[in-house]
N, C-alpha and C positions, 0 to 999 in steps of 0.2 A: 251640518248638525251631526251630533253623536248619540246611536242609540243602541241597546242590546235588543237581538237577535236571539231567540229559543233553541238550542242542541241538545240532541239526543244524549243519553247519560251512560258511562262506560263503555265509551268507544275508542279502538284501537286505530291511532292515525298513523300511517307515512306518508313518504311524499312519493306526489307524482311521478318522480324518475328513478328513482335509484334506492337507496338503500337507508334512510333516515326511519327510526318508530320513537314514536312516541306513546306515553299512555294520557290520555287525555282526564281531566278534573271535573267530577259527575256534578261539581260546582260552575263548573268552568263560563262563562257568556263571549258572545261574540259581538264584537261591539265593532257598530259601522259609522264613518264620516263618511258624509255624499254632501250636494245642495240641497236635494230635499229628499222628503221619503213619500212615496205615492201607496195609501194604502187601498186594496178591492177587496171588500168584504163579500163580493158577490162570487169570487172565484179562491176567496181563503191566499190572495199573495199578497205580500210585502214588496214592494220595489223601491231600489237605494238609486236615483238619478243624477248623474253628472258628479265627476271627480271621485267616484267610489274606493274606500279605503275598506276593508274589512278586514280585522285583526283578532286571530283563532289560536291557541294556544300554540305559540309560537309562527303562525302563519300571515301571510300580507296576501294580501287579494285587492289587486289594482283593475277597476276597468269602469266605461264608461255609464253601462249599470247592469246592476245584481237583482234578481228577481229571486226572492223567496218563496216557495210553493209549500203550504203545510200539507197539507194532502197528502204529501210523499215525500216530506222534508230535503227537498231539494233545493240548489242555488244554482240557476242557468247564469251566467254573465255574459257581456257581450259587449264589443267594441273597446280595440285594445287591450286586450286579457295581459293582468303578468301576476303569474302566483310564484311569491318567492314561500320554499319553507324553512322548515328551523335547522335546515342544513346548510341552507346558503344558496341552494338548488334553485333555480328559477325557471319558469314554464312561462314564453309566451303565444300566443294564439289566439282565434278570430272571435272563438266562442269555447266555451266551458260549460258542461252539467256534470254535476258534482251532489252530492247527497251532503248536506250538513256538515257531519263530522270530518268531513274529505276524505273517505274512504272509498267512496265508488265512484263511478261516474264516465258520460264521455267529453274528450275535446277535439276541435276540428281545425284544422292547420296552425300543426303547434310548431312551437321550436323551445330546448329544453336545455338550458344551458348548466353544466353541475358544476359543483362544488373544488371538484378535481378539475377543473379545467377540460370536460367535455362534452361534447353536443350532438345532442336530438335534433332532429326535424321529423317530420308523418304529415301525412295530410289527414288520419283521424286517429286519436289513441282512446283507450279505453282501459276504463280499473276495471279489476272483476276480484271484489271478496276482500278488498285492501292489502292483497298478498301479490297481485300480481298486475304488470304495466302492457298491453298491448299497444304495437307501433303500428299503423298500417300503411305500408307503402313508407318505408322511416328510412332513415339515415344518419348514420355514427358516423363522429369522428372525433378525433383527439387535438385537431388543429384548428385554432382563432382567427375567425375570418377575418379575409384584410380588408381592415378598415377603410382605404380609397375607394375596393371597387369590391363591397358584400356579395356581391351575386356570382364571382368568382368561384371556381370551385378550390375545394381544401387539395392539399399535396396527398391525400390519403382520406380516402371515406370507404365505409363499407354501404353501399343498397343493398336492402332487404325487402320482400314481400311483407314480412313479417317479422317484428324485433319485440320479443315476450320479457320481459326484465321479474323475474322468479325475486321478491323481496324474499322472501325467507328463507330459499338456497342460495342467497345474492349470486345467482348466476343471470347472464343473459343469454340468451336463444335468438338464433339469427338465422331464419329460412327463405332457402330459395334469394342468395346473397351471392352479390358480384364484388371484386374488390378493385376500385377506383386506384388509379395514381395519377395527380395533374390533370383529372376530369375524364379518363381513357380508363376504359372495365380492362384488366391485365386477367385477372382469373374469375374463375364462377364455382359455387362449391353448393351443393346442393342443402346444406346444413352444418351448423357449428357453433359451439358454442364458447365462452368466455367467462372469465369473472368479473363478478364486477367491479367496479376501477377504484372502489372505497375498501374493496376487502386490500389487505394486505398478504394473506395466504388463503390460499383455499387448494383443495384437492381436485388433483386432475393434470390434465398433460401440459407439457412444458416445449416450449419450440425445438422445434426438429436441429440436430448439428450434419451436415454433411462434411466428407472430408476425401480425401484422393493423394493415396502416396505408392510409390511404383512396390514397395513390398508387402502393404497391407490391401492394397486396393481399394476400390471406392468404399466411402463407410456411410452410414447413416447412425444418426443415434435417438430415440426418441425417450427423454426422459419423461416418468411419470410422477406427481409430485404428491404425498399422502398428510396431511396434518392429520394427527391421529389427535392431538391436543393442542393446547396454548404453547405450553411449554415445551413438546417434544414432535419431530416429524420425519419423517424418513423418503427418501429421493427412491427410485430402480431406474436404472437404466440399461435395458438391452441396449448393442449395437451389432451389427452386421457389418463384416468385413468380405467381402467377395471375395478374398484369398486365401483368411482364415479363419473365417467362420465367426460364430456369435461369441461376443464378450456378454458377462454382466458385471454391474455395477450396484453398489448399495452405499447409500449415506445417510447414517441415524446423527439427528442432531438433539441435544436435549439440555434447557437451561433448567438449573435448581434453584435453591434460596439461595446460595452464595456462588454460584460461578455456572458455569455449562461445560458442556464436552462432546466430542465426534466421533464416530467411530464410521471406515470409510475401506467398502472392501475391491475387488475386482479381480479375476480371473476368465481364463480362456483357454479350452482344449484347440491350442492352434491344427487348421488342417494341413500348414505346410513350412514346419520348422527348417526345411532346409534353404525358401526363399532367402534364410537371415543370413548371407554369405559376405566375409570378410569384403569383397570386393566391391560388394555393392552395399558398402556401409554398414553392415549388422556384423555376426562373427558368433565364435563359439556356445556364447553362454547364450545366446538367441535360441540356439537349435534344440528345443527341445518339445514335448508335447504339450503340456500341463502347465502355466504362467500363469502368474498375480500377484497379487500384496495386501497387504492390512496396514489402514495408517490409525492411529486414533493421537487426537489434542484434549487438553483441557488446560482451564483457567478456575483457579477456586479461591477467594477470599477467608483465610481463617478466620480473621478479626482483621479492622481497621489498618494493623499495621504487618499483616503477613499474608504470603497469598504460595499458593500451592499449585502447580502447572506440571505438565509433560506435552510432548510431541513425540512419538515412535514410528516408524515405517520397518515392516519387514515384508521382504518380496521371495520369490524362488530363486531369482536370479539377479543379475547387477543391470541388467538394461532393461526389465519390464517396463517401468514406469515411464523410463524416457522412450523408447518405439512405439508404446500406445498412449502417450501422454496424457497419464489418469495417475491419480492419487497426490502427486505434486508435481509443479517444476522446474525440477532439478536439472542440472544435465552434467554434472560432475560427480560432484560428493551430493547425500544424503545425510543429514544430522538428526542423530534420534536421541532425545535430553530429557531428564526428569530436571527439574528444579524447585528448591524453596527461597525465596527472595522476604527481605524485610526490612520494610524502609521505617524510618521516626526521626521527625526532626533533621537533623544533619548525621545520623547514624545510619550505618549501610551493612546488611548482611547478604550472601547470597551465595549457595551451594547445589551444583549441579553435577550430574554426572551423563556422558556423552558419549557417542558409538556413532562413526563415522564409515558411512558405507560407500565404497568407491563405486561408481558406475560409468568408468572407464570399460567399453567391448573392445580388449584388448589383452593379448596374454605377457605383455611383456615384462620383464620384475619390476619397474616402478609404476606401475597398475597393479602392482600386489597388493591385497586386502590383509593380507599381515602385518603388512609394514605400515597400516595405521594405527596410532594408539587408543586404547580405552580409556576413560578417562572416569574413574570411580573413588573420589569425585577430585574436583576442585571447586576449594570455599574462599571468599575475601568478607574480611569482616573488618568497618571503619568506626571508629566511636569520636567522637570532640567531646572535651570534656567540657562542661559548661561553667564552672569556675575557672579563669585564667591562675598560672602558675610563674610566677616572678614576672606579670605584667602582659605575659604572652597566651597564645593559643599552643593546649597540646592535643594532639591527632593520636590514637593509636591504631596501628593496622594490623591484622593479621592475614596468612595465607594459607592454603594447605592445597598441595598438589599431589593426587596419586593418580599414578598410569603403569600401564604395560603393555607389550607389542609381542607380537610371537616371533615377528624376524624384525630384524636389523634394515635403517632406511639409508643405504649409503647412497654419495655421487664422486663424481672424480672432476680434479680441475689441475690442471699442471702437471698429471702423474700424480699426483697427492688423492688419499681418500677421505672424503669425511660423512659426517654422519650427520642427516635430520633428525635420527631419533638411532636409538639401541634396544634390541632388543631384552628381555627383560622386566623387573618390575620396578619402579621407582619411586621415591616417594619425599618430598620437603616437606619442611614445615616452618615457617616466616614469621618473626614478629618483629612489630617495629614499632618508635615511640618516635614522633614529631616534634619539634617546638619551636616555636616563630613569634617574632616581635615587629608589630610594624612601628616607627617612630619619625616625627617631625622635625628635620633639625633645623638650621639657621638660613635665613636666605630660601627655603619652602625646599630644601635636600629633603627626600624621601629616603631614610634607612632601614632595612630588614635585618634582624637580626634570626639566625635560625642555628639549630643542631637536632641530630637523632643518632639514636641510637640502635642501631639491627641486628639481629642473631638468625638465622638458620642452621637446621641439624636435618641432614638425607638420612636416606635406607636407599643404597644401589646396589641393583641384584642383576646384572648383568647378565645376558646369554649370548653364546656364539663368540661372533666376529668381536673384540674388543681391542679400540682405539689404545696404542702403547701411552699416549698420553694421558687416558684417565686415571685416576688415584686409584691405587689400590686397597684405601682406605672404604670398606662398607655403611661404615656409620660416620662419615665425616662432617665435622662441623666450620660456620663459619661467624665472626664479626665483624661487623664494620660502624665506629663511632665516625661521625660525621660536623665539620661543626663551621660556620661560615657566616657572611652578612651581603647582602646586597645594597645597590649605593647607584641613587639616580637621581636628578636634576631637572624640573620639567621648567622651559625658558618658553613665556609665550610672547608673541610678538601681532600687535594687532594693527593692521597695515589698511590702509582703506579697499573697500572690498573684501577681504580675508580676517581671519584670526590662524597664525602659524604655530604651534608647540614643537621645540625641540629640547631634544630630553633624551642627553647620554646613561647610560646606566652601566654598571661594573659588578661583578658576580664574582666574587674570593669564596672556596670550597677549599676545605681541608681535611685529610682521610688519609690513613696510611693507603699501604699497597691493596690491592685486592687478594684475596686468599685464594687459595686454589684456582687462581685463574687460568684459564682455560683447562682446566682439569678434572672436571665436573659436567656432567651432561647436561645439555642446551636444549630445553623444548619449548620454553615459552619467550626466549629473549632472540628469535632468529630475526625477526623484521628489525632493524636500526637502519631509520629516514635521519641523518641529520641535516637538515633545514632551515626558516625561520621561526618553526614552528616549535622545534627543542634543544634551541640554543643556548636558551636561559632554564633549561631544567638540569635540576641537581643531580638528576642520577638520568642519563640518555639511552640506555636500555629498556628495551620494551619490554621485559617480564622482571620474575623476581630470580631465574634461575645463574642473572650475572648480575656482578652488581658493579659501579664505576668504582674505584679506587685513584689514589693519587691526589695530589694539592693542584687545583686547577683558578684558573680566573676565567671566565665566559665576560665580552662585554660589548656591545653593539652600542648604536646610534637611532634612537626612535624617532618618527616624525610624522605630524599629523597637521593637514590644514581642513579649512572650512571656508566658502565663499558664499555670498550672498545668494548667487545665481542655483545653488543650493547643491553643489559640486562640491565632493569631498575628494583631499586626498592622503593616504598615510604609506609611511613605509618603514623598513629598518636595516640595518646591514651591519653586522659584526662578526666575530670571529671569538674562538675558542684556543687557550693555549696554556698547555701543562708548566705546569713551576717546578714541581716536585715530586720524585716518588715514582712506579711502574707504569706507563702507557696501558690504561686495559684492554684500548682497543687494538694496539700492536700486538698484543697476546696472543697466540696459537689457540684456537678455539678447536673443538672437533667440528664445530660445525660453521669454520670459515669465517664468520662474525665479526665484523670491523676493519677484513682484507675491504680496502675502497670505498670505505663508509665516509674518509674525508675526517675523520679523527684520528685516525692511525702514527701520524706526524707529530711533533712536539707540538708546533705552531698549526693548528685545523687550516683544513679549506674556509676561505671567504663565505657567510652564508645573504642573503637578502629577500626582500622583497617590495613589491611595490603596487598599491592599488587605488585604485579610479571608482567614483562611482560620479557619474554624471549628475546625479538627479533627477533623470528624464529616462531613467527604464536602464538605462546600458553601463555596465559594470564592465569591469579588466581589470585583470590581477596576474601578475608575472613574479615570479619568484625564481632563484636558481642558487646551484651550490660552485664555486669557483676556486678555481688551483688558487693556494695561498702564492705561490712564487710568478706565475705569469697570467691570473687570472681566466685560464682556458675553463669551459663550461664543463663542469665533470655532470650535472645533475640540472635542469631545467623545465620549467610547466609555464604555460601560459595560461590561461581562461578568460575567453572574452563571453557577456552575452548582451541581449539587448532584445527589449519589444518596444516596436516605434511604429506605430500605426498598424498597418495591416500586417506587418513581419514578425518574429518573433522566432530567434536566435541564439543557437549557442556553439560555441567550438573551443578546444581545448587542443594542448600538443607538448609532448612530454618528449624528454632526451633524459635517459640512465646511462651512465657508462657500465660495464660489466659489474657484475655481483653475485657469483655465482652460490652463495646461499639460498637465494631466492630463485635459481634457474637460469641466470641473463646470465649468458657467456660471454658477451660479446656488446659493444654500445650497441643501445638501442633507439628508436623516434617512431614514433606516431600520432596520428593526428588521427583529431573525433570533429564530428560535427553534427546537428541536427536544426531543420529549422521547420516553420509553419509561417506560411502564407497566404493570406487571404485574400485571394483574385475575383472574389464577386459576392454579393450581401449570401452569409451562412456557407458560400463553399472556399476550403480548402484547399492546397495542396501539401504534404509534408511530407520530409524523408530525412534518410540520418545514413553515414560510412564513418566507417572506420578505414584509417588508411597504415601500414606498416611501411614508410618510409625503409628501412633499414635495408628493405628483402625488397619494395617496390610492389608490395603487395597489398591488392583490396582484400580484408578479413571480413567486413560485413558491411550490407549498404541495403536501405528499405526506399524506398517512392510511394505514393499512396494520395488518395483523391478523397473527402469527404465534404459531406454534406452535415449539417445540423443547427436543426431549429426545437421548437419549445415541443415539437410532437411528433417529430423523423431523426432517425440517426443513420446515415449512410456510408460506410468506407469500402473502398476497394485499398488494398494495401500490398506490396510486394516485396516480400524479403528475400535475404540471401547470407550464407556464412560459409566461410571458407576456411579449410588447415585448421579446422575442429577433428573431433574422433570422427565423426559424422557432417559432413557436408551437409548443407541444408538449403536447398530454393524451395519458396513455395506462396503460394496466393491467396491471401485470406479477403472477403467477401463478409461484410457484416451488415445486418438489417435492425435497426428497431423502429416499432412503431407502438409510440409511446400507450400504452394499457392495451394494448391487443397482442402485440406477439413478438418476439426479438428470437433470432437465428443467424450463426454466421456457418459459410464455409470454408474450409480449409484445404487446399489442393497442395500438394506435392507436386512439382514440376522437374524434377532430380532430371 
């Protein structure tokens, strides 16, 4: 039967456990299903018997029956208790009194299961005032009993005498509390407190970080965490270093209407600057009193299609940040960038400027902070035009690069010097017009018709050391018209089991010589990979500061299959070969550019590749670049990886031959690897090396044990690095326990 039940009028309800309010309806009724209703006029109660439902603005109250008291407008229930509320929160227990609007009241062996996925137990709890939850004799945890065997204990519980759950500072209070692991008390704390597991921020302390390195000594750190508002909050963080004394730490965080930003400080009057000694991995710029840095970020949306950003870091010296690692982590260069970006459509704009702070502890000249460039700024701006132009797509692009260095970046290879960069200030400016035709011809041939047209004009203001090779033109200018088709044939072959596609394609470019080649400084075109990967691109230079020249043909063999078993495989292998006009990669560059790039030759190196993908998790892919006359491996990578049951796998292994542009003097091979194993339901093992084949050297390798499930997170981990500026072993230690506390330590083992 369904009946209403009389409530008190403007009363404030939460629930039972945690953190739900509601305002209740001074209309509102509670309306009960039972089998029957037993009424005593002689004692003023109502009783709802057998299968009780009672349903309260937004509340479910299950039990076997519910006795209403006017007198004191109370509802005892009994037998089988389960009060879900409008949070999701459920309360069950033996017995329940409870005031009408479910604001007060006590219960007596409950168990309290929330919304977040955690759980109460007490043998009596108690509201008081609808602000506040009394546990007595209670127990938290964040871990879902197992289902085979409930009475098990959880991987993590806290006992308490007393667990006070504060709804209106959603804090919880926990006295006279032991902390459980695997059913065994590990610690006892005579008091402490928490938030509660629905807030998202609140104010107050953050888990402790320990750490232990042979120059700073043991550290602690204990952050303290302030929400001053919704939108904006601020971190401190003292720490204690036993060698050298207290750091602090500050980080303001604060979102706006269109974006947010950080501002992130740290400083230390060290007690023993001389610890930082070259021999034991610190060095000059260590040694001083006074160290810190200031970093701040932001992100800002102007409108839908432009957004406004920076990231800056400045320190007192080049290794702060990396010896106390705070503010970032870096461990080489620092990049400090303003930028404006604006995307629409298929149009691209995007202008930054950039300061590159070296944090090499090392005095030697190619650790010179001079010999990086400023970068104030450089813009690319892309437009497609949205009506086609004699049937085709035109592109246009522009560029603009200004920098300057205060010294000159040279290296030597053969007795010969050249240069990564010039001192000086520099300055291009790039436009370009695109135009491409895709077209269908006879027999399903795919033709591309294309040409562009380019111009650049510098400003080089050279200082110092200057390469005899550069122009002694200040304002020199360059063009280059461009104009070509591509020509491919896709042949499919569908064979039982498989579908095969083979499909040659041929690449005709035509362009006079390049101008001023190698004549002109080189800052953004120094990386050239020729591979699979840019054998079919028109212009194989990686920036705008060289450009290809000469009548070329590019033309390889594509190939791709597909099997039922759901196995793919594809690959291609072609070659590049001048027709006509100057080599621009045998060109004298200042900055060595295309010596062994495997272009240099009339007829290129062999390029290919080849790859796998099973279907079932494991992928391989090998690629490599090959002498055109005996096919020797000049350039080679492999990558395999794979997750097949409990494994989960990767390894890779690379062979360069010399390129001293890029610093490889000499062939190189190394091999990486890392994997993750799972040797028992939620544990772990993983670990990852790096190997230097060439020299016979391990460079870095980690091992490590974890645990994890829906409410522990456990790793012990050990790393190592080797033939860095700084040597590094050391052993990190990490705990979480999901809504109560997460802390790792860090040890130094040098």
């Amino acid at each position: 039967m369904l009946a209403p039940l009389p409530t008190t009028t403007g009363a404030r309800a939460q629930d039972l456990g945690l953190n739900y309010e509601v305002r209740t309806d001074r209309k509102a009724q509670m309306l009960v299903e039972s089998d029957e209703l037993v009424y005593d006029y002689d004692n003023d109660t109502v009783s709802a018997v057998g299968n009780v439902k009672i349903y309260y603005i937004g509340y479910t109250l299950e039990a076997e029956r519910v006795t209403y008291i006017e007198v004191n407008a109370k509802l005892i229930a009994t037998g089988g208790v389960k009060l879900t509320d409008p949070s999701g929160l459920v309360v069950y227990a033996d017995e329940i009194d409870i005031t009408n609007d479910f604001k007060d009241g006590f219960i007596n062996s409950l168990r309290v299961d929330g919304p977040e996925q955690t759980y109460f137990a007490a043998q009596r709890a108690e509201r008081v005032g609808g602000e506040k939850t009394v546990f007595v004799n209670g127990v938290y945890t964040a871990c879902e009993p197992c289902e085979d065997r409930p009475e098990k204990p959880p991987l993590w519980q806290v006992k308490s005498a007393k667990i006070i759950v504060d709804h209106e500072e959603k804090v919880i209070h926990f006295h006279n509390a032991s902390f459980e692991f695997f059913g065994m008390p590990m610690a006892w704390v005579p008091y402490f407190t928490t938030a509660d597991p629905s807030v998202k921020r609140k104010t107050g302390f953050l888990a402790p970080t320990f750490g232990s390195s042979d120059i700073l000594g043991w550290s602690v750190s204990t952050p303290y965490f302030i929400a001053l508002a919704p939108s904006y909050d601020v971190t401190l963080t003292p720490t204690y270093y036993d060698k050298q004394g207290f750091m602090g730490e500050l980080e303001w965080r604060q979102r706006l209407a269109s974006g947010q930003y950080t501002l992130r400080m740290a400083g230390i009057d060290q007690d023993r600057p001389k610890a930082f000694l070259t021999d034991n991995g610190g060095g000059t710029y260590s040694q001083r009193d006074f160290r810190g840095a200031i970093r701040t970020t932001g992100q800002f949306a102007i409108n839908r299609h432009w957004t406004f950003g920076w990231d800056g870091t400045t320190s007192t010296d080049r290794t702060f940040t990396r010896d106390y690692n705070v503010i970032n982590e870096d461990n080489s260069i620092t990049t400090s960038e303003v930028h404006l970006t604006g995307l629409r459509d298929r149009n691209y704009f995007d202008t930054r400027a950039e300061y590159f702070q070296v944090l090499a502890d090392k005095r030697a000249p190619k650790f010179e902070q001079g010999r990086q460039a400023v970068v104030t700024p450089v813009a690319d701006y892309q437009r497609v035009l949205d009506n086609p132009v004699l049937g085709g797509e035109v592109t246009l692009r522009s560029n603009l690069t200004s920098l300057s260095r205060d010294k000159a970046d040279p290296f030597m290879f053969d007795g010969e010097t050249y240069y990564r960069g010039l001192a000086g200030d520099y300055t291009r400016v790039t436009k370009e017009i695109d135009w491409q035709k895709k077209m269908i011809g006879p027999g399903g041939q795919v033709i591309t018709a294309f040409a562009s047209v380019r111009g650049d004009i510098f400003s080089i203001n050279p200082e110092g050391d200057i390469p005899d090779e550069l122009t002694s033109d200040s304002t020199p200018t360059r063009f280059m018209p461009t104009a070509g088709f591509e020509w491919s044939l896709p042949i499919m072959a569908s064979l039982p089991g498989a579908t095969h596609v083979f499909e040659p394609v041929a690449q005709v470019i035509a362009r006079p010589n390049e101008p001023l080649a190698g004549r002109l400084e080189n800052d953004d075109a120094q990386s050239l990979v020729f591979d699979d990967t840019t054998l079919l691109r028109v212009d194989k230079f990686s920036g705008y500061d060289r450009v290809e020249g000469g009548t070329r043909v590019n033309y390889a063999l594509r190939y791709a299959a597909s099997f039922q078993n759901g196995m793919s495989l594809d690959g291609l292998f072609g070659q590049s070969r001048l027709l006509a006009g100057k080599n621009s990669f045998a060109s004298d560059d200042i900055s060595d550019v295309g010596a062994f790039s495997g272009l240099e030759t009339k007829a290129s190196d062999f390029v290919g590749r080849v790859s796998l993908d099973t279907g079932r998790g494991t992928r391989l892919t090998t690629r490599g670049r090959f002498d055109e006359k005996d096919l020797t491996v000049e350039r080679g990578e492999i990558e395999a990886s794979t997750s097949a049951g409990t494994l989960t796998a990767s390894a890779s292994y690379i062979y360069v031959r010399e390129q001293p542009s890029i610093g490889i003097r000499e062939p190189a091979s190394m091999i990486s690897g890392r994997s993750s194993v799972r040797i028992a339901d939620r544990w772990r093992v993983f670990g990852s090396a790096v190997y230097d084949l060439t020299n016979s050297h391990l460079r870095k390798n980690s091992l490590g044990v974890a645990y994890d499930d829906s409410c522990v997170s456990l790793s012990i981990a050990y790393n190592e690095k080797r033939g860095v500026d700084i040597p590094d072993r050391s052993l990190m230690v990490r705990v979480l326990l999901r809504t109560l506390a997460e802390g790792h330590v860090n040890t130094s083992i040098n």
